[in-house]
C-alpha positions as a printed Julia matrix, in Angstrom:
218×3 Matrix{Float64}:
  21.75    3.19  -16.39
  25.62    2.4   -17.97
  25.42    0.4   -21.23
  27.97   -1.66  -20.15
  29.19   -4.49  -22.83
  31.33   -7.25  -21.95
  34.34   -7.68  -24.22
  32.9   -11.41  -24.72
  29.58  -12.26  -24.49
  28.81  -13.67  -20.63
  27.63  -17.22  -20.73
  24.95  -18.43  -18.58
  26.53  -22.06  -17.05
  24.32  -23.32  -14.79
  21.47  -22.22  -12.63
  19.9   -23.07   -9.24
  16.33  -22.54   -7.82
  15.62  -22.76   -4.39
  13.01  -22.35   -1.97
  13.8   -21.29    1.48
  11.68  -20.83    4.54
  12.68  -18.74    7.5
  10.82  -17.56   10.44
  10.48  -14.07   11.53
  12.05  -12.53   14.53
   8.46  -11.28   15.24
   4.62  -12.24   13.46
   3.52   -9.98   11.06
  -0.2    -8.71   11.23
  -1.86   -7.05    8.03
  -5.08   -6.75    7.56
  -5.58  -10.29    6.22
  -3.68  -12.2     8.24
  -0.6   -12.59   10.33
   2.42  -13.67    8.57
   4.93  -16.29   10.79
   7.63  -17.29    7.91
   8.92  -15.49    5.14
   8.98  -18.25    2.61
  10.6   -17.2    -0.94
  12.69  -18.54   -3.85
  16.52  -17.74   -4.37
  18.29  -18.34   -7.8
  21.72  -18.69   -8.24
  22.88  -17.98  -11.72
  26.62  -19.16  -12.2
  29.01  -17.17  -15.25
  32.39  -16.36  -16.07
  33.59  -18.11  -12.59
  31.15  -16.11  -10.35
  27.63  -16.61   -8.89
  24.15  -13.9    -9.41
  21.79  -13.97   -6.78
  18.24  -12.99   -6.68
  15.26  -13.44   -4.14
  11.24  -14.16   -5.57
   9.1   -11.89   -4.61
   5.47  -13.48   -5.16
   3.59  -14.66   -1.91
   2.35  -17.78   -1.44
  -1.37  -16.78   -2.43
  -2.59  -14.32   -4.41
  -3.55  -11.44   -2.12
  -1.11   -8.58   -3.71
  -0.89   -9.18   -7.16
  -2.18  -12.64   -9.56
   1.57  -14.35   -9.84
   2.31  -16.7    -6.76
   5.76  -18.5    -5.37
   4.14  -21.84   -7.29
   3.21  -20.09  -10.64
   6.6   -18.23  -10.4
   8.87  -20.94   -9.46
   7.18  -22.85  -12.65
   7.63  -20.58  -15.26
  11.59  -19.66  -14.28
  11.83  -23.24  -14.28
  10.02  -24.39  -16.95
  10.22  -21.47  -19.33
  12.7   -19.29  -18.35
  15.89  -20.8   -17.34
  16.34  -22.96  -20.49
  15.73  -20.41  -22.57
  18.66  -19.04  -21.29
  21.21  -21.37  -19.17
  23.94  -22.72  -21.97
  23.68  -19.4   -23.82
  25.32  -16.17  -24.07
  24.45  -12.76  -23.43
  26.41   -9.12  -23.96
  24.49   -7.17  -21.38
  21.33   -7.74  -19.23
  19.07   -5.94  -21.96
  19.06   -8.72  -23.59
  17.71  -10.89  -20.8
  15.04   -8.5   -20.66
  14.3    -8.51  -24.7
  14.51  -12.54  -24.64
  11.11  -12.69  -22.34
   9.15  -10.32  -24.26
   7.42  -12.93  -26.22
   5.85  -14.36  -22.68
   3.21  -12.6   -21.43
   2.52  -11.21  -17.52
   4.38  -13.28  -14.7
   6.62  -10.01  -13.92
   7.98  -11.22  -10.72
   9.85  -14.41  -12.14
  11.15  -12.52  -15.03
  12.27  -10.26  -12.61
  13.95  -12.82  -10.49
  16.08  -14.02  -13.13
  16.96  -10.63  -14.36
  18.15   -9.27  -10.82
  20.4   -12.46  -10.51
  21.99  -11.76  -14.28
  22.51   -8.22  -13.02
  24.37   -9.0   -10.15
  26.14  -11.53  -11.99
  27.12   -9.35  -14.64
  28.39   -6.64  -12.76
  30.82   -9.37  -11.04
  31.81  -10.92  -13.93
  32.86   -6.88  -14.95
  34.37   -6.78  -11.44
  31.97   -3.43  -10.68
  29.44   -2.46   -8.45
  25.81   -2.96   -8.66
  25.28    0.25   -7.47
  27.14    2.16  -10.15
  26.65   -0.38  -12.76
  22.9     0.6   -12.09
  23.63    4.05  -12.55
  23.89    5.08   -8.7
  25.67    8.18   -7.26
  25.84    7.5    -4.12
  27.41    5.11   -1.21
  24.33    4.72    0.76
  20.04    5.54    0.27
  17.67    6.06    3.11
  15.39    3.47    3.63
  12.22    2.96    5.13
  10.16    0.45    7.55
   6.91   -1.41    7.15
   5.75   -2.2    10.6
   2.66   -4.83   11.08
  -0.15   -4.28   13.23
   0.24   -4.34   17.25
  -0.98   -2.92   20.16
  -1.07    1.36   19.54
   1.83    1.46   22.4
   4.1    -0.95   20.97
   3.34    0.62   17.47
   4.78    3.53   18.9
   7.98    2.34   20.83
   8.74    0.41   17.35
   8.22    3.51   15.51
  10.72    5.38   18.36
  12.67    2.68   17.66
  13.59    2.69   14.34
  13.42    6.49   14.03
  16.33    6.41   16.59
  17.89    3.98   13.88
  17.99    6.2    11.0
  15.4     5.06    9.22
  14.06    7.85    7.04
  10.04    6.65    6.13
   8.03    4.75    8.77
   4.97    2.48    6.92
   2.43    1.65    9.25
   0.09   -1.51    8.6
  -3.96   -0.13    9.51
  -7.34   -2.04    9.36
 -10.78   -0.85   10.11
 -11.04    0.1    13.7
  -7.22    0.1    14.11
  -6.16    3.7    12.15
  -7.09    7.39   13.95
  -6.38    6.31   17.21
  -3.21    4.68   15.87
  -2.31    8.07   13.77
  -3.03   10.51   16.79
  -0.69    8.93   18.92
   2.02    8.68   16.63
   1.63   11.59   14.93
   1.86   13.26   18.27
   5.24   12.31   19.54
   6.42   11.81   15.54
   5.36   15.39   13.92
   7.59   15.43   11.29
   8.99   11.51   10.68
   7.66   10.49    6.79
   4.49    8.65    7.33
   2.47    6.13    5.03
   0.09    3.41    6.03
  -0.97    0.59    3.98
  -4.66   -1.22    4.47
  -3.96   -4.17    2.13
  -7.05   -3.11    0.9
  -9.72   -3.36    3.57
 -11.69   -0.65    3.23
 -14.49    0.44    0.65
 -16.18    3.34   -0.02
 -18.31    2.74    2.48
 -15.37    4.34    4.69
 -14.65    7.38    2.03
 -15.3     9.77    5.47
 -12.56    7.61    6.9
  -9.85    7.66    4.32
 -10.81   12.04    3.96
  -9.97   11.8     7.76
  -6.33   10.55    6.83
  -5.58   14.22    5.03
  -5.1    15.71    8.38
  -2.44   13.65    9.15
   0.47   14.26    6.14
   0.72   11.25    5.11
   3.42   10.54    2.31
């Protein structure tokens, strides 16, 4: 990472926090649901005549990890915003050292310190990419497809293989993995596989999960 400074310290103006909703092209099926909107907060930090964005990651309950869009949206906007909207800051370190005394809730301090970044590296009139330290113009990415039908797992996977993408994530539940492997697997030897349960297995189905070995999963 560059240790950028700013010749004068980069004053947070204003903010704005938003919650959007927007429905997907296609539901999403996990193991614990299926998933019709992607609902999610934005903040807009505003500096030095340009704008930071940043998008919330916390779901709306906690199935992945304790913090949720509620508990996150309340603590950047009860806690975290004025602490630091009307004050100035020489790099986004300091951002980061200005939460430490709050404990956990790592997605909204998170939120707030992606939207400083990208509004600091504006305000510089750089890159993200290279203010982050990057080397390169592009990365490979990957996919996370959601549970279907095995043959439309399969044209999705052709599908997005055919687009470039470099790792393929396939959503599994009990009952709906093997079968699902073996047929990708089989037209796909050598594509970068992972699948993600969302944790619906136990050990109770340890001679299930040794089964996955066979099939080189990432």
């Amino acid at each position: 990472m560059l240790d950028h400074e700013l010749r004068e310290p980069l004053v947070i103006e204003s903010a704005d926090l938003r919650l959007i909703e927007l429905p997907l092209l296609k539901p999403f099926t996990i193991s614990s649901g299926t998933m019709v909107t992607r609902v999610a907060p934005i903040l807009v930090l505003r500096g030095g005549g340009c704008e930071g964005y940043a998008e919330g990651v916390a779901d709306v309950l906690p199935d992945y990890l304790p913090e949720t869009i509620v508990s996150s949206m309340m603590m950047m906007r009860d806690v975290l915003l004025p602490a630091i909207v009307g004050k100035h800051f020489a790099n986004p370190q300091e951002i980061e050292r200005s939460f430490r005394p709050w404990r956990d809730h790592q997605m909204a301090k998170a939120t707030v310190e992606m939207a400083f970044w990208d509004l600091w590296s504006k305000v510089q009139g750089l890159p993200l990419w290279q203010v982050l330290g990057g080397t390169r113009s592009q990365i490979e990415v990957g996919v996370s497809l959601g549970i279907r039908e095995i043959f439309e797992t399969w044209e999705e996977v052709a599908l997005h293989v055919e687009q470039g993408y470099r790792r393929i994530k396939l959503k599994v539940t009990a009952g709906h993995d093997l079968e699902l492997l073996d047929a990708v697997r089989a037209r796909f030897p050598d594509i970068h596989l992972t699948v993600d349960a969302n944790c619906c297995y136990t050990l109770a189905d340890l001679a299930l999960l040794r089964k996955l070995d066979s099939y080189g999963l990432d």
